[in-house]
C-alpha positions in Angstrom: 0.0 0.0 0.0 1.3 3.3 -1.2 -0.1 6.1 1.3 0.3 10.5 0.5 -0.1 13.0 3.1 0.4 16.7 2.4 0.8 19.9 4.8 2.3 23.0 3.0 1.3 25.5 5.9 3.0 26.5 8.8 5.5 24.6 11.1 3.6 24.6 14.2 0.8 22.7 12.3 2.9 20.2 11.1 4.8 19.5 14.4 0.7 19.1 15.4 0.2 17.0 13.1 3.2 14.1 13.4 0.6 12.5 16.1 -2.2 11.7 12.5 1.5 10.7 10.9 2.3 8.7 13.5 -0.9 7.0 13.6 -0.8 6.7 9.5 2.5 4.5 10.2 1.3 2.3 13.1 -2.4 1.5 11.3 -0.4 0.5 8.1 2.9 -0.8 9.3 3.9 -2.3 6.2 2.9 0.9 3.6 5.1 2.9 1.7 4.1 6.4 3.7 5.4 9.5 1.8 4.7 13.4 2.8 4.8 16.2 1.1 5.7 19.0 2.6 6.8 23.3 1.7 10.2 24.5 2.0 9.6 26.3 4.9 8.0 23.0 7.2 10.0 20.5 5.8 12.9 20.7 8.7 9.8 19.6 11.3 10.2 15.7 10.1 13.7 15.2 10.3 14.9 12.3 11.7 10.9 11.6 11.6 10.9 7.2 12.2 6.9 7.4 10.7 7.8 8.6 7.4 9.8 6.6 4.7 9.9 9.7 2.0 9.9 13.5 2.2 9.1 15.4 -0.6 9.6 19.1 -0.6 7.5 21.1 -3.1 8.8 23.9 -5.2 7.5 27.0 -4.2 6.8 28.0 -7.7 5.6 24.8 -8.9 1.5 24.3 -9.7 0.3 22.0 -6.8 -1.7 19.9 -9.2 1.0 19.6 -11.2 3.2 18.3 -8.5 0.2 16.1 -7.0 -0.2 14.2 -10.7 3.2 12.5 -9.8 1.6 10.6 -7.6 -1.4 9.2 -10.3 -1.7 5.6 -10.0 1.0 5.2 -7.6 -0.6 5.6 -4.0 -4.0 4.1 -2.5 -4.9 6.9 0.3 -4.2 10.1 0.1 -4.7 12.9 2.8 -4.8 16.3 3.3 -3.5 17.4 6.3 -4.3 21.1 6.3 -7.8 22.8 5.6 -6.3 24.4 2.9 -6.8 24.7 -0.7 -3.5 24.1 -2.0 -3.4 20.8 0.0 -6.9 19.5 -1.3 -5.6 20.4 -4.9 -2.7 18.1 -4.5 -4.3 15.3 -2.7 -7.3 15.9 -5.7 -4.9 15.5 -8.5 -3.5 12.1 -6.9 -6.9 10.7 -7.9 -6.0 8.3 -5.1 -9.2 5.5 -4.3 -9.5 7.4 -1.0 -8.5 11.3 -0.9 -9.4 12.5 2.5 -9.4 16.2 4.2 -11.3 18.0 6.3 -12.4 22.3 6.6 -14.5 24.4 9.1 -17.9 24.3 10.1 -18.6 27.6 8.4 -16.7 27.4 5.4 -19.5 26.9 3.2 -17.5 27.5 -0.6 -14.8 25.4 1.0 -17.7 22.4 1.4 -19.1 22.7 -1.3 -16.0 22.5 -3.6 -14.1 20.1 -1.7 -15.8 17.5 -4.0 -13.7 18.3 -6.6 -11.0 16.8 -4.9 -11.8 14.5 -2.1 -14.0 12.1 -2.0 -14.4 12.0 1.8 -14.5 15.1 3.7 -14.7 15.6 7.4 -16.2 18.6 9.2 -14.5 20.5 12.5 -16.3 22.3 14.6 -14.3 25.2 15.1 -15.3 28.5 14.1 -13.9 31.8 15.4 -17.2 33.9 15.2 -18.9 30.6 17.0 -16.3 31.1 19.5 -17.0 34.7 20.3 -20.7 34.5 20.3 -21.0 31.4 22.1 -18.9 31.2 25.8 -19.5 27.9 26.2 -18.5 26.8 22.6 -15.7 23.6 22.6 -13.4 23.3 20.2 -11.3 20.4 20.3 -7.6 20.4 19.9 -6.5 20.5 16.4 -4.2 17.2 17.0 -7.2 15.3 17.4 -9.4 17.0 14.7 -6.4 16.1 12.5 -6.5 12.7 14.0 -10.4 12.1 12.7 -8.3 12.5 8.9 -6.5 9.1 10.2 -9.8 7.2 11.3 -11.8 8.3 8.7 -9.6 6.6 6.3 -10.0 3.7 8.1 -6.8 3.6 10.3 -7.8 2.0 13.9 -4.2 2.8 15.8 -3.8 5.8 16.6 -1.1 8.0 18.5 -1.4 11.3 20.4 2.1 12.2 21.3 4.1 15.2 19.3 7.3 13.8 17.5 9.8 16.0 17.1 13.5 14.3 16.8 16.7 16.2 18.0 20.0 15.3 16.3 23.1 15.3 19.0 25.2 17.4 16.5 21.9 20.3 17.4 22.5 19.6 21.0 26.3 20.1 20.3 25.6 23.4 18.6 24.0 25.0 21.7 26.4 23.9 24.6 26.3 27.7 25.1 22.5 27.9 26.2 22.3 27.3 30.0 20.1 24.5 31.3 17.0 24.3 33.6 16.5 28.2 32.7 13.2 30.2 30.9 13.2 30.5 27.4 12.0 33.3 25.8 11.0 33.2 22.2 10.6 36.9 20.4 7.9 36.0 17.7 6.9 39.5 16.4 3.6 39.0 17.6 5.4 40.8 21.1 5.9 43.8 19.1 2.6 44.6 17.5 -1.2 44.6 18.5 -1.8 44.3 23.0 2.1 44.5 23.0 5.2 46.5 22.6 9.2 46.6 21.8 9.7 48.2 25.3 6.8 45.8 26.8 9.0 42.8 25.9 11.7 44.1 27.0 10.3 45.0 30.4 9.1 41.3 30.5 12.1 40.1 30.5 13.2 42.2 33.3 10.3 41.1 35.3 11.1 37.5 34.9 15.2 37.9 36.3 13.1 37.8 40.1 12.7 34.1 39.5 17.0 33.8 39.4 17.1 31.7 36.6 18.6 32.0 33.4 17.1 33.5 30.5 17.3 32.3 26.9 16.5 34.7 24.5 14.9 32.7 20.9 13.8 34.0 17.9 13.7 33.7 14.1 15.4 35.7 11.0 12.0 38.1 11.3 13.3 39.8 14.4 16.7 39.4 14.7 17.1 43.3 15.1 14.8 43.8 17.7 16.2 40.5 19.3 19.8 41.7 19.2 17.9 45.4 21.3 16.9 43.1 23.5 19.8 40.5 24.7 20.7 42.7 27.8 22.3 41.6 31.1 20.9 38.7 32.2 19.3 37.4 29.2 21.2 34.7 27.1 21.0 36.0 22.8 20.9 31.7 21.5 21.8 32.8 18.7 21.0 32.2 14.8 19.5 28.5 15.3 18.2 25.7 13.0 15.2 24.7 13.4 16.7 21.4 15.0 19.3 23.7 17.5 15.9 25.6 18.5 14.1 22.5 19.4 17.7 21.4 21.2 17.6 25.1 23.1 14.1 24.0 24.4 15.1 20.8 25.6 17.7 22.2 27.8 15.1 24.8 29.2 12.9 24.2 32.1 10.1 26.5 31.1 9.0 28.1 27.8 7.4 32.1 27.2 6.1 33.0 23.9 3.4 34.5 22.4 1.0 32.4 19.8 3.3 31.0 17.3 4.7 27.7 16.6 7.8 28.2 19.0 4.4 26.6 21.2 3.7 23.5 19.8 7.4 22.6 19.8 7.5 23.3 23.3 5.1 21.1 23.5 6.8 18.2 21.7 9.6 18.8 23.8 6.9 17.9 26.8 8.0 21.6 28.6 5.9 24.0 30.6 4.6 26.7 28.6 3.1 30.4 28.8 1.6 31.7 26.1 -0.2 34.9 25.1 -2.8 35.0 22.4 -4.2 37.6 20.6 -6.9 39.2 22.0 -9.4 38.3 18.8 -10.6 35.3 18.7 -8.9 34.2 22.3 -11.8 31.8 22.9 -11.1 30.0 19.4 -6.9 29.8 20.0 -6.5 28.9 23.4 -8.8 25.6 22.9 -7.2 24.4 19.4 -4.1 25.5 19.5 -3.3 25.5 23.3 -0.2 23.9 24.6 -0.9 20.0 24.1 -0.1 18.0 26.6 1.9 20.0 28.6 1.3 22.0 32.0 0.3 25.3 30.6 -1.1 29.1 31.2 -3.0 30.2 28.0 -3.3 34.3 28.7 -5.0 37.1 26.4 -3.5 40.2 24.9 -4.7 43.6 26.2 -7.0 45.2 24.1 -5.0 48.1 24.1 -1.2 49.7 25.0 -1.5 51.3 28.0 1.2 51.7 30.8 -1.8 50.2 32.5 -2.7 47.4 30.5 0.7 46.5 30.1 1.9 46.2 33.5 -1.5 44.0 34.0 -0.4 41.6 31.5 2.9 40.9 32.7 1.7 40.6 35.7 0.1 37.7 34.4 2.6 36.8 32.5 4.7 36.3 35.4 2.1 35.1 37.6 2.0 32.5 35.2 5.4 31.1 34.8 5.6 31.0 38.6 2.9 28.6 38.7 3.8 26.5 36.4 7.6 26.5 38.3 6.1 25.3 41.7 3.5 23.0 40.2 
């Protein structure tokens, strides 16, 4: 049996994901599994046991071009990602059974899907749902991802991240102390319920705990990053994504805001805080919360106040010293 999965999105979706890939391998041990990935994911499933082929698609190549490789050579084919470009590939397989699955309100999405799968499955999440509704439950995106597996047919599945650490990464950041708080700048600090100067006073606020702190972050911020690597705070450096994972495992406790720096803290099984955005708050912090992990999911400010500020690293704070004396 010749199996396709496909995620071109974003890295913290795929590192969500490896729990469906996992359980792709282990309800069809003997299959050929092969995933397609985007240039930008791909590093998530080195070293991955559950896969036996990586394919990286061009970023200028047609996606239905790419999927017709695939004609007549694979028996299941899924779409890991609610998203168009995946159900295109995964369509032009013309697999037996093409499998994906979209939103409860994406109504186009539905109807269309036809085109290219032949069996859909339906989450429940919604973000205007969410905000109407208080009591609205969205489950975790691992395990909506997981109904892709068991609607296919599979029967084991697996609900653990996998996320594999080479010991040449480990090597490569000797320098990053151990058992301290790593802080990971995604610019989602600088912008919208936060500031330059509010990260940068969240750091200071998280020295009174005495341990080290490990500044991370990717090629987006590596100015504002470089601002911020002060006395007391520990600048890891320009990191692979496989040294990044290796700077987590060393750490005792993760801070970020909503980005994928929180799912791979969560594959690496460590505390995390994490601050949404303040839309859609409700929606986040139930399907893409920490998985599996002890965890504080907190909510942006609505505005930039000194006022509001201070409030939320208060919680911020309040927070990571919870989850240190759980």
């Amino acid at each position: 049996m010749n199996i396709v999965l496909c995620r071109l999105d974003r890295i913290g979706d795929l590192i969500l994901s490896t729990p469906a890939i996992a359980s792709v391998r282990r309800s069809w041990p003997d299959a050929h599994v092969t995933i397609v990935c985007s240039r930008h994911n791909a590093v998530v499933l080195a070293g991955n046991p559950d896969v036996d082929t990586l394919v990286v698609a061009p970023p200028d190549a047609s996606v239905a071009d790419f999927g017709k490789r695939f004609r007549g050579k694979c028996d299941l084919a899924i779409a890991l990602a609610p998203c168009s470009p995946d159900f295109t590939l995964v369509g032009a397989t013309r697999a037996p059974l093409r499998v994906g699955y979209t939103y409860v309100r994406r109504y186009f999405t539905r109807l269309s899907a036809g085109l290219y799968l032949n069996r859909l499955v339906i989450s429940e999440a919604d973000p205007e749902l969410c905000e109407r509704e208080p009591n609205c439950v969205v489950r975790h995106e691992v395990d909506q991802v997981l109904d892709l597996v068991t609607f296919a047919g599979g029967r084991e599945l697996v609900r653990e991240l996998v996320v594999k650490i080479d010991p040449s990464d480990r090597q490569a950041v000797e320098h990053v102390p151990a058992g301290g708080i790593a802080f990971h700048l995604g610019p989602r600090w600088l912008k919208d319920g936060s500031t330059f100067e509010n990260a940068r006073a969240t750091l200071g606020e998280l020295r009174r705990f005495g341990l080290p702190i490990v500044l991370t972050y990717g090629s987006d911020v590596v100015a504002n990053a470089r601002a911020l690597a002060c006395a007391g705070v520990v600048d890891a450096g320009d990191l692979s994504f496989g040294q990044w994972a290796a700077a987590f495992e060393k750490s005792r406790i993760v801070v970020t805001v909503d980005t994928s720096a929180t799912h791979l803290a969560s594959a690496l099984r460590r505390p995390t805080v994490v601050l949404f955005e303040r839309r859609y708050f409700r929606l986040s912090s139930q399907e893409w919360a920490p998985f599996g992990v002890p965890s504080v999911c907190l909510r942006k400010p609505a505005g930039t106040s000194s006022e509001e500020l201070a409030a939320s690293r208060a919680e911020v704070v309040a927070g990571v010293e919870s989850l240190l004396h759980a």
